[in-house]
C-alpha positions as CSV (number, residue, x, y, z in Angstrom):
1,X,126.7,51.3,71.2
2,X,127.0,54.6,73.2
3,X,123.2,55.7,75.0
4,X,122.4,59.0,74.7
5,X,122.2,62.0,77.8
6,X,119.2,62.9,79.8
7,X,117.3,59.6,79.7
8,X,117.4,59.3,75.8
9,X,117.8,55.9,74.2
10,X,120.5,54.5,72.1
11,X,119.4,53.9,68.2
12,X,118.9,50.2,69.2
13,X,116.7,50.5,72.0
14,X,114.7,53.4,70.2
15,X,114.0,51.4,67.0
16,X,113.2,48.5,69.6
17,X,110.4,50.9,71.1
18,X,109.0,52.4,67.6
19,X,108.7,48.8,66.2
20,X,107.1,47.5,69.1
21,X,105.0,50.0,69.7
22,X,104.3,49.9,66.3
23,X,102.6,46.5,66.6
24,X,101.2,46.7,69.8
25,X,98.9,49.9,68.4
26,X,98.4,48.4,64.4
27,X,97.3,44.9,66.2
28,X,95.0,46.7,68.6
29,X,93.6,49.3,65.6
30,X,92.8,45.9,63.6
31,X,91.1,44.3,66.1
32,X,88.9,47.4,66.8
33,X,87.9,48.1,63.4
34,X,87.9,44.6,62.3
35,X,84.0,43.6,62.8
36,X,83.4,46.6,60.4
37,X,83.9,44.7,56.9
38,X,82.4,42.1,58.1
39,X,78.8,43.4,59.9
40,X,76.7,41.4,57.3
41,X,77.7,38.2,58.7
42,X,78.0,39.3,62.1
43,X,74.4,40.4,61.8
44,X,73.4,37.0,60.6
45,X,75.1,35.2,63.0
46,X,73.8,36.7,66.3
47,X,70.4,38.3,64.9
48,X,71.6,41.8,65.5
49,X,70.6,45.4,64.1
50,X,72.2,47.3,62.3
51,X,73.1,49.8,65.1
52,X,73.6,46.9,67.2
53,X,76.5,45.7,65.1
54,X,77.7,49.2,64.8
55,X,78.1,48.7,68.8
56,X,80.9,46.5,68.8
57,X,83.3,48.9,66.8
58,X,81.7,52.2,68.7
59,X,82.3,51.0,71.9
60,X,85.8,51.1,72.0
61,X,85.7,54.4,71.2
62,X,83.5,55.2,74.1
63,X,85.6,53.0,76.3
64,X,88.9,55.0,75.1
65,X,86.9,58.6,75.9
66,X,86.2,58.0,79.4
67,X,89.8,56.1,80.5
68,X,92.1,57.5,78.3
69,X,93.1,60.1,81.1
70,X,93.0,57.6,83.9
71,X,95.0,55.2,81.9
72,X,97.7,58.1,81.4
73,X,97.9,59.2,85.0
74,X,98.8,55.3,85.6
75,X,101.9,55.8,83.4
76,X,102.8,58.6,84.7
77,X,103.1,56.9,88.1
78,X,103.6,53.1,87.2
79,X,106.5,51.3,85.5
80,X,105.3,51.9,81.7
81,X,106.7,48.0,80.7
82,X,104.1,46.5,83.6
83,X,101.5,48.5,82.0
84,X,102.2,48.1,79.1
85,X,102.3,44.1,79.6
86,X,99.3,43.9,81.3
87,X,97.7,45.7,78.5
88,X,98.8,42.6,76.0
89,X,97.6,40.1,78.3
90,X,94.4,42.2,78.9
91,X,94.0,42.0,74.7
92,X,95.0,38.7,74.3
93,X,92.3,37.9,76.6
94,X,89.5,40.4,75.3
95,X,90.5,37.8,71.8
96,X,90.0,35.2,73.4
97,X,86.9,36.2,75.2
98,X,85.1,37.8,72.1
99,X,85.9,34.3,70.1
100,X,84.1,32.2,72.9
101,X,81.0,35.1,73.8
102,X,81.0,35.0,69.0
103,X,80.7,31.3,68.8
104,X,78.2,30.7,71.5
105,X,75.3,33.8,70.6
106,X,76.3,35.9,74.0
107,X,76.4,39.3,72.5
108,X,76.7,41.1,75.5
109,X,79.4,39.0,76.6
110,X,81.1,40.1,73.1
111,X,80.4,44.0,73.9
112,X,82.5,43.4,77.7
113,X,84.9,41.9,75.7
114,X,85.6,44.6,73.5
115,X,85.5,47.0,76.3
116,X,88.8,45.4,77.9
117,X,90.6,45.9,74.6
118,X,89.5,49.2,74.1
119,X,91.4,49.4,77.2
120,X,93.7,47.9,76.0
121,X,94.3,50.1,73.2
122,X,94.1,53.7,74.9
123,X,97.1,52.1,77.1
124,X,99.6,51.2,74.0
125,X,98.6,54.9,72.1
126,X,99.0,57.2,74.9
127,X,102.1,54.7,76.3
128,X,104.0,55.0,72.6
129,X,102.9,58.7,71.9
130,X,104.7,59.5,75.1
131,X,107.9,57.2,75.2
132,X,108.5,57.2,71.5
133,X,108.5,60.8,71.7
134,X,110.6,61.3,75.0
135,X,113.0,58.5,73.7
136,X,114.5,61.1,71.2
137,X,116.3,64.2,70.8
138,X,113.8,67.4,70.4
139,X,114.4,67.6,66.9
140,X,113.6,64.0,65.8
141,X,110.1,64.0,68.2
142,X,107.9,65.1,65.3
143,X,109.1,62.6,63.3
144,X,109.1,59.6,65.6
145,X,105.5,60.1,67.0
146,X,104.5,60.5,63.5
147,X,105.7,57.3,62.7
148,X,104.3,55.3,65.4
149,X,100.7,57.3,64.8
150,X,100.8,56.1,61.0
151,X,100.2,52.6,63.1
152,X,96.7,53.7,63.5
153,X,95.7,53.8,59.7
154,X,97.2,50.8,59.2
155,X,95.8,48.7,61.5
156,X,92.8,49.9,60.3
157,X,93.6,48.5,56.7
158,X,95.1,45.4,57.5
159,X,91.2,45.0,59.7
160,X,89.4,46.2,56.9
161,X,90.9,44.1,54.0
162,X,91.9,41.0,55.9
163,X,88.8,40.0,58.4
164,X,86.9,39.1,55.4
165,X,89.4,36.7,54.1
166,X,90.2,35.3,57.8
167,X,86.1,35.1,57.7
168,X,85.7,32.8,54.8
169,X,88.2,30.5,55.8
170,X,88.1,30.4,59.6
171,X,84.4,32.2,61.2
172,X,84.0,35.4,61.4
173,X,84.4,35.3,64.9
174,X,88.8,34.0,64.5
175,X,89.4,37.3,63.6
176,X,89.7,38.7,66.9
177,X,91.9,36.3,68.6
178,X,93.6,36.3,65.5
179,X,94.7,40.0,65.4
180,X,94.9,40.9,69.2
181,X,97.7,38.3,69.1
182,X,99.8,40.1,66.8
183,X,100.4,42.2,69.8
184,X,102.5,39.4,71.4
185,X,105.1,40.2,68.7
186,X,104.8,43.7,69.0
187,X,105.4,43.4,72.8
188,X,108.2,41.2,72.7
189,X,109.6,44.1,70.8
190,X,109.0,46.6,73.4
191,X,110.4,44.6,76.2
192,X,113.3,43.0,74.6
193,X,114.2,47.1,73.7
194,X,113.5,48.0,77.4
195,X,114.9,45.3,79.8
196,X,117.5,47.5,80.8
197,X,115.4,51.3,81.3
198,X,112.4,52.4,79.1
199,X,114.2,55.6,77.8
200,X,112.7,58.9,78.1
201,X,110.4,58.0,81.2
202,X,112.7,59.0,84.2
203,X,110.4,62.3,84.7
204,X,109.4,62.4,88.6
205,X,105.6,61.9,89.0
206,X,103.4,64.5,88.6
207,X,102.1,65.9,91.9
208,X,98.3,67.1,92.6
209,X,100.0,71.3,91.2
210,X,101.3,69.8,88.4
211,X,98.0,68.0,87.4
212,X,96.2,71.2,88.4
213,X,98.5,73.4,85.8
214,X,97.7,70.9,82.9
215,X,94.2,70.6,83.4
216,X,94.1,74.7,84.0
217,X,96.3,75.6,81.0
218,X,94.6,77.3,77.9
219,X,97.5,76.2,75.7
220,X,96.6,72.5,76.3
221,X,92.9,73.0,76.0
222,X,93.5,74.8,72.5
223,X,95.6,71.8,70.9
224,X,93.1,69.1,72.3
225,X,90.1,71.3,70.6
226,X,92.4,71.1,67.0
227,X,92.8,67.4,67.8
228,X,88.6,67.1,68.5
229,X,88.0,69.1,65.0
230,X,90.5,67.0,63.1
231,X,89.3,63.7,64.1
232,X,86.1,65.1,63.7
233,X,86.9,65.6,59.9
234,X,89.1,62.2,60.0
235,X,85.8,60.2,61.0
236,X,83.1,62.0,59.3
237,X,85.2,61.1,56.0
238,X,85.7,57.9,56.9
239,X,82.4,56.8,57.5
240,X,79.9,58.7,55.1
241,X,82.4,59.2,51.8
242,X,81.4,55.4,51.0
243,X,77.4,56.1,51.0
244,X,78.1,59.0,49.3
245,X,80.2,57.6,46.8
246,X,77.9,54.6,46.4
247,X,74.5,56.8,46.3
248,X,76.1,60.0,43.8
249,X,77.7,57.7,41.2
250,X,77.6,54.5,39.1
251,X,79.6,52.7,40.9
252,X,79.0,49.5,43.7
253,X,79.1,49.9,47.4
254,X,82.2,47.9,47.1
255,X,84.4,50.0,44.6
256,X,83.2,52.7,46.9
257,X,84.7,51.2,49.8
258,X,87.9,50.8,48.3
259,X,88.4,54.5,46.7
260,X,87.8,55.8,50.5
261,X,90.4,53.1,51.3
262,X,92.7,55.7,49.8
263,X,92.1,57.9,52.8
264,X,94.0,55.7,55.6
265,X,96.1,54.9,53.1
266,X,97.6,58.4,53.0
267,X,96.8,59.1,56.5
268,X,99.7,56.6,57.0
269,X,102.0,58.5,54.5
270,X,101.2,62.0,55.9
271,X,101.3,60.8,59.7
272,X,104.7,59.3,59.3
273,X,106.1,62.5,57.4
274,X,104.2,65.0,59.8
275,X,107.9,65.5,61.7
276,X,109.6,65.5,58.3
277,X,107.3,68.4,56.6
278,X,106.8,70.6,59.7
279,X,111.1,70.5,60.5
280,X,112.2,70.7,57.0
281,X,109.5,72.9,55.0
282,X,108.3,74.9,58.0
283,X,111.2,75.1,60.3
284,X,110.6,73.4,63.2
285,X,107.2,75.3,63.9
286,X,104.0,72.9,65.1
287,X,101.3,76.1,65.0
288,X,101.9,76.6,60.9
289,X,101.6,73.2,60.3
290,X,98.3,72.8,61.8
291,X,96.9,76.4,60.4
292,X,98.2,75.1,56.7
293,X,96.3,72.0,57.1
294,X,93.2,73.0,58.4
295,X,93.3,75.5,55.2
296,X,94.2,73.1,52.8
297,X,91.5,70.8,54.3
298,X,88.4,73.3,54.1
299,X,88.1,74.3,50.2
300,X,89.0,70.4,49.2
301,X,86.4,68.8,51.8
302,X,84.0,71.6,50.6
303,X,84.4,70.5,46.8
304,X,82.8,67.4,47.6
305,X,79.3,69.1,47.2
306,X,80.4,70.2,43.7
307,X,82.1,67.2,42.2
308,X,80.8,65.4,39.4
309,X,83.6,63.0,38.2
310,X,85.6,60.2,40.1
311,X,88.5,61.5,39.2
312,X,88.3,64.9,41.0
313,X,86.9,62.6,44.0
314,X,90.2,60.9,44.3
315,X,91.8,64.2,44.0
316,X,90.0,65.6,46.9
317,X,90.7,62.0,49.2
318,X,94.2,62.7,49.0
319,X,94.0,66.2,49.4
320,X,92.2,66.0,52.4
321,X,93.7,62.6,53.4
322,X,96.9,63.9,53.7
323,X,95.9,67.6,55.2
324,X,93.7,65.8,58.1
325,X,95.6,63.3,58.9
326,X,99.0,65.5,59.1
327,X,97.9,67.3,61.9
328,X,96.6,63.9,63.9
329,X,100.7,62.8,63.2
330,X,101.9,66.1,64.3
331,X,99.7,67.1,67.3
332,X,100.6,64.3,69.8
333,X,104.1,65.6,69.8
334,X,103.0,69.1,69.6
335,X,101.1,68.4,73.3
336,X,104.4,67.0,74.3
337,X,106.3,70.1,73.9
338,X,103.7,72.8,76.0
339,X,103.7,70.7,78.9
340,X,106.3,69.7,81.7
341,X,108.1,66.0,81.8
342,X,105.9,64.9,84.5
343,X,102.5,65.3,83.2
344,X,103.5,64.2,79.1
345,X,101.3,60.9,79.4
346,X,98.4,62.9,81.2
347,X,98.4,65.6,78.4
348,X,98.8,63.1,75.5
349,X,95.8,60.8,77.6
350,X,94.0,64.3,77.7
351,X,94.2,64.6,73.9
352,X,93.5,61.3,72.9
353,X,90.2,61.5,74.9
354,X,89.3,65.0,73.7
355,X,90.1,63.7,69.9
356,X,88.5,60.5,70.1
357,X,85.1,62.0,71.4
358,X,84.9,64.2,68.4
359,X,85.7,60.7,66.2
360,X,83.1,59.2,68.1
361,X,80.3,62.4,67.7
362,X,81.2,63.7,64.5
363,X,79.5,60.2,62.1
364,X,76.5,60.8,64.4
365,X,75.9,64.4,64.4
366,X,77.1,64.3,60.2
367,X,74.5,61.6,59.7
368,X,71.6,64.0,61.7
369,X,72.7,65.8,58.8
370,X,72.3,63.4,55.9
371,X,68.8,62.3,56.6
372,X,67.3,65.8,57.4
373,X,69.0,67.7,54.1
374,X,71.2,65.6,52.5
375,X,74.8,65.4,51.5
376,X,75.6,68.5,50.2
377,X,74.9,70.2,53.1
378,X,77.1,67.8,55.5
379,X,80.1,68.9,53.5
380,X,79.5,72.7,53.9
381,X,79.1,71.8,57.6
382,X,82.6,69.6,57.2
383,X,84.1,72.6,55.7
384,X,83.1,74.8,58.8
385,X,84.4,72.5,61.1
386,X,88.1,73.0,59.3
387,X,87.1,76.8,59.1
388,X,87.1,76.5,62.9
389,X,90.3,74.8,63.2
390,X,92.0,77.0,60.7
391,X,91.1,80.1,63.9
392,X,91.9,78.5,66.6
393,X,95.0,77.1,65.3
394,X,96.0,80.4,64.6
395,X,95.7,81.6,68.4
396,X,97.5,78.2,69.6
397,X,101.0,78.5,70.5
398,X,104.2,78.0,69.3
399,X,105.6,75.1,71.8
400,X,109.4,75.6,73.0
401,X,111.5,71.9,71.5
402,X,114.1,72.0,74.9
């Protein structure tokens, strides 16, 4: 099989990299969210808080906001497999670690432990946005980024749904071993596809005027605000729709939880045909992607306050579901194209850490909201947020595909 020109891969080694990318980033999703559906038990078990559970999944986000741009630097400047490979050992081990610090009461132990594989995690997203992307032709970059980002969503199912059945029959504690070694497979992947070249990574390092361009440029700063107000609206969603659901209808806290299931579930369709609708409906062009989404996005999220049947509720989760969650599958290879070779993995590390800080902010600050006036409000203030994005993706520019 022929390779491809200017550091491309061949069709082999690039479904090598998307698959095993693909696992390396669903294994680590699983693993973080996976002490979600099971907090009761956790909280049981080690005597802990509420907002003490609530630690162990927010702390790799807080972890993936303050390295994500270190961590890209280093692949911009290292060999992406060694990275990349330390990075599985470094999750295997945070497993490994959290199953011991679970089983003997060291809760602080547990919270260090999830720290490395938060590390662990902001390594294998920013590493695949970047090579899966690079590894391609322009035109197929939307579509290949998409792809590997709809590995986000569905880690976060397969946590959600299956650490409760690996609980009953195992400790609640096996489920992170468990799932951080499903990243073996996924690495085996990735290095099998890349033991002759990693494709798309032959970019010189950046130098100190190159960093200073990236971190100076107003076109960057504009797509990594759309990524903070999308996650923003991604995690706000995610987190409160089940209360809400639970507290404005007849219904239990666990049919709840499984209508807002719906929302990953099409955040995995819509982030995996991001490159498909933006090249095929809209041409090739990123800015009108983002502008239609955020539009979409702010009447639906807004209708939330009004709704009164569950049918129009599941109407407005896939509405929003799919508007939201195609601009987090688009924008990572929308950052790709404003910036030079050198500096991809620093700009998507830029956006990551810009995005996850509003995913990390936004249950808080909605919450704030919820106790002082209530739900309806929180949705009006939702809908500003997509009002926001809907301007200032209408000022952000139209990246060049060379």
């Amino acid at each position: 099989m022929s390779t491809t020109t200017d550091g491309m891969g061949t069709r082999r080694e690039i479904l090598g990299l998307v698959v095993g990318f693909f696992l390396l980033s669903t294994a680590a999703a699983a693993y973080e969210i996976a002490p979600a559906s099971v907090f009761p038990a956790i909280q049981e078990s080690l005597g802990l808080s509420s907002s003490a559970a609530g630690w162990l999944v927010s702390i790799m986000y807080a972890t993936a906001v303050v390295t994500s741009v270190p961590v890209g630097v280093v692949l911009d400047r290292f060999s992406v497999r060694r990275v990349v490979g330390l990075a599985t050992v470094a999750l295997v081990v945070a497993g490994g670690w959290g199953w011991y610090a679970a089983t003997a009461g060291a809760y602080g132990w547990l919270l260090v432990s999830r720290v490395l594989g938060g590390l662990a995690y902001v390594t294998f997203w920013n590493a695949g946005a970047n090579v899966v992307g690079n590894a391609v032709p322009a035109e197929q970059r939307a579509t290949a980024v998409g792809v590997f980002t709809a590995s986000a969503p569905v880690g976060f199912a397969l946590g959600q749904f299956g650490s409760p059945l690996i609980a009953n029959v195992a400790g609640w504690p096996a489920i992170l071993p468990l799932y951080a070694a499903l990243a073996v497979v996924g690495v085996v992947f990735f290095m099998l596809a890349t033991r002759r070249r990693v494709p798309g990574v032959d970019a010189p390092a950046p130098d100190r005027a190159a960093l200073r361009e990236l971190f100076g440029s107003r076109a960057v700063w504009t797509v990594c605000a759309l990524c903070f107000l999308a996650y923003s609206l991604y995690l706000f969603v995610n987190t409160w729709l089940p209360s809400f659901l639970a507290s404005e209808f007849p219904i239990s806290l666990a049919a709840s939880g499984l209508l807002t299931a719906l929302f990953p579930a099409i955040g995995a369709v819509a982030r995996s045909t991001s490159g498909v609708v933006t090249d095929r409906v809209f041409g090739g062009r990123r800015r009108r992607v983002i502008v239609s989404s955020f539009a979409v996005a702010t009447p639906a999220i807004v209708a939330f306050a009004f709704v009164s049947g569950l049918g129009a509720v599941v109407v407005g989760v896939v509405i929003v579901g799919f508007a939201i969650q195609l601009v987090t599958g688009l924008i990572f290879s929308y950052i790709a194209e404003l910036v030079a070779p050198a500096v991809r993995t620093t700009a998507v590390s830029l956006l990551t850490s810009v995005g996850l800080l509003g995913a990390f902010a936004a249950p808080i600050a909605a919450g704030a909201i919820i106790d002082y006036a209530g739900y309806e409000p929180a949705f009006f203030a939702a809908g500003g947020v997509a009002v926001v994005g809907v301007l200032l993706a209408l000022r952000a520019p139209e990246p060049s595909r060379a």
